[in-house]
C-alpha positions, 0 to 999 in steps of 0.5 A: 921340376915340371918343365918343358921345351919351349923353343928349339933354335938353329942356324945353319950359318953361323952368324946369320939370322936364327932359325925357330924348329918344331922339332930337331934330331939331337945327335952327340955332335949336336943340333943336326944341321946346327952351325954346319956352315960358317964363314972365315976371314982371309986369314981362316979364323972365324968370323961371327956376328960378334964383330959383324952384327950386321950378318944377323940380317941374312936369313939362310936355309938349307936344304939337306936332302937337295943340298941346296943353300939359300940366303935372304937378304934384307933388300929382298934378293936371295941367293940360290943354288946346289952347294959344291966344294972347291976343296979344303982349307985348315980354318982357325975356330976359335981355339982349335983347327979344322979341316973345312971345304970350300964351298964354291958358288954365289954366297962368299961373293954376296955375304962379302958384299953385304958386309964389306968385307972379303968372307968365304964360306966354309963347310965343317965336317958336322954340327959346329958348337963353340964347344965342341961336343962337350958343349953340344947342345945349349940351354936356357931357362925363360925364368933367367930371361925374366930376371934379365928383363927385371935386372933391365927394367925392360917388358921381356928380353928376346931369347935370340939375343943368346942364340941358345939351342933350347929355351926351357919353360917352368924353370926358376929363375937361373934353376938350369945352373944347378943342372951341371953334371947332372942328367938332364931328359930332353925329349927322347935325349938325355943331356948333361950340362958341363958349365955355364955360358959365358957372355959376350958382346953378340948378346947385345944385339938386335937379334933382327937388325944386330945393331946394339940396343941392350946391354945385358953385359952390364946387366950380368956384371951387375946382378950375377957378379956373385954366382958360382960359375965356370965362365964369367958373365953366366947366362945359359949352361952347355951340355955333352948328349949322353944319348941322342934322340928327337927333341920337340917344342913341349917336350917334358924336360926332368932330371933323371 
């Protein structure tokens, strides 16, 4: 296998518009920074592009040292400022349950305008994967996305589409499925992939607009429905860190 890192993705909001990184420091919770914020309905349950598409538009940044949070939104305005907390709430991810903070300011009142609908934005206690640790850091091999866009008859699929957090060159078509369980190199990390992603609507959409435009649910229905995998429509594995280290675009990636 001769393989390398090809992107690096994170967002620290998640939901919101992709961030591409040189490099990143992969820690055992994940992609430092990744997912660090995200947004909850009036209920606390999570709330993702997945029924709000349109939230892929927002560009954040965050600024760690200053601890600054800016939003950009598509009509040009951006929201600004130092983030503070106006204490705590229990917030339903997914299937678990977080203690979160409150993140007092500007944000929730644009993001809810923006959307239309009440959000509040919320602070996890680290990197916040959908699978936790045992998912901590997302791959996906180019070749899977040129089987996609064969399986579609498109030129190319956008990788943002999976919002996955390394994109991996010189991969066969799907190669990373044959990875889980075992030790994957990853720039000065070491890896090891625990299952396949299973796909939802979210990869549907525009990763620039969030309206959708491709449907690659089908596509998988269609052309993987005979894979050996731990979760339906498989495209992408997650992996726990077994060592934490700094990954950067062209790093070589081997099993070890």
């Amino acid at each position: 296998m001769s393989a390398r890192v090809d992107w690096i993705s994170f967002c620290p909001v998640k939901g919101l518009a992709l961030q591409q990184l040189d490099e990143c420091e992969l820690t055992e919770a994940g992609v430092a920074g990744d997912r660090e914020f995200f947004l909850v309905d009036e209920e606390h349950r999570l709330v993702n592009s997945k029924g709000l598409g349109a939230l892929q538009q927002i560009v954040p940044r965050y600024d760690a040292a200053a601890s600054v949070l800016t939003l950009a939104f598509p009509d040009g305005t951006t929201v600004s400022e130092p983030v503070h907390f106006d204490g705590a709430i229990e917030a339903r991810f997914w299937n678990i349950t977080l203690d979160v903070r409150v993140v007092d300011g500007p944000w929730s009142e644009a993001i809810s305008d923006f959307a239309g609908r009440n959000l509040r934005l919320v602070r996890s206690p680290g990197p916040a994967p959908d699978r936790r640790r045992g998912g901590a850091a997302t791959l996906l091999g180019t070749g899977s996305l040129h089987a996609m866009a064969r399986q579609l008859d498109v030129d190319e699929v956008d990788g943002r589409r999976f919002r996955m957090n390394f994109g991996i060159d010189g991969l066969a078509e799907h190669e990373e499925d044959e990875w889980l369980g075992r030790r994957v190199q990853l720039g000065e990390s070491i890896v090891v992939p625990q299952g396949n992603v299973g796909r939802c609507a979210v990869t549907t959409q525009n990763p620039e607009t969030g309206e959708p435009d491709l449907d690659t649910l089908k596509a998988l229905a269609a052309y993987r429905r005979e894979a050996e995998t731990t979760e339906p429509l498989p495209f992408g594995v997650y992996a726990a860190v077994a060592q934490p280290g700094r990954v950067r675009v062209g790093d070589p990636v081997e099993l070890t």
